[in-house]
VMD Tcl script that draws the C-alpha trace (Angstrom):
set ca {
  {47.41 -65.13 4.28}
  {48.83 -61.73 4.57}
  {52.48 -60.87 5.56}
  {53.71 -57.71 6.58}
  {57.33 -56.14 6.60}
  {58.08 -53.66 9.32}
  {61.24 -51.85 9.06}
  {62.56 -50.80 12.14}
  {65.01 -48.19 13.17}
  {66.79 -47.42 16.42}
  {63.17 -45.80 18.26}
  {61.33 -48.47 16.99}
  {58.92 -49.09 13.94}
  {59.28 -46.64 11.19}
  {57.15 -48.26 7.66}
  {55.10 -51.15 7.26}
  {54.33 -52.34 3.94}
  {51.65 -55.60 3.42}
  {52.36 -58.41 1.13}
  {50.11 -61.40 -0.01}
  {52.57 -63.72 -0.26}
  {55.76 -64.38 2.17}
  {58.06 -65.08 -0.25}
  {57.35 -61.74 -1.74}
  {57.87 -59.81 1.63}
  {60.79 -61.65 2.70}
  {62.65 -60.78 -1.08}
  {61.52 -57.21 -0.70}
  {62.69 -56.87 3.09}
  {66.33 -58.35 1.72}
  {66.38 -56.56 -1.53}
  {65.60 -53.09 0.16}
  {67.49 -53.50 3.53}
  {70.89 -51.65 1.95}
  {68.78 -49.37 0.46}
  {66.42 -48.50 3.94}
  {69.33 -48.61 6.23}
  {71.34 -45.80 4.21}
  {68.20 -44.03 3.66}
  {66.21 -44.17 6.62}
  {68.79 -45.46 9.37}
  {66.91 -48.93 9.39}
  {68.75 -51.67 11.83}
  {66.50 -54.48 11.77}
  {63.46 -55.85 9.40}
  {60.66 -58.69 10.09}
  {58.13 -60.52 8.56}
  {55.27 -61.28 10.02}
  {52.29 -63.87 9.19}
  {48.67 -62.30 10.13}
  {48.79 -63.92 13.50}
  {51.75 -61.62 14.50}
  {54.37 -64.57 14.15}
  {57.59 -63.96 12.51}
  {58.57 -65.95 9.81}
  {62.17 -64.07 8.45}
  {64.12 -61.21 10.46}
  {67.29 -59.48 9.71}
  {69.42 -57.12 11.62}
  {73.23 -54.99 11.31}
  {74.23 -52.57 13.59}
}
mol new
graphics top color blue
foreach p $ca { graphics top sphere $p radius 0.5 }
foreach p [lrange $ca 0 end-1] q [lrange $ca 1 end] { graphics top cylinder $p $q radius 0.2 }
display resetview
């Protein structure tokens, strides 16, 4: 089942990057969130199952 990681910033979604396996996307999405929110002003992350659901969010003002 795929997962996807959508980085958001503070006008909404700003990359999406597809994974095969969720424990894959949710170590990227925690690995690069310092990284993307110097970078690219992210403020929150997801990751979603193929039906949309979210299985792992994180967030810092």
């Amino acid at each position: 089942m795929p997962f996807t990681v959508i980085w958001y910033g503070r006008r909404g979604i700003v990359d999406k990057v597809s994974f095969d396996a969720e424990k894959a996307a949710k170590d990227y999405a925690i690995a690069m969130f310092p990284t993307r929110k110097g970078d690219d002003g992210i403020v929150s992350v997801e990751v979603r199952k193929d039906n949309g659901a979210v299985v792992f969010s994180h967030a810092e003002n």
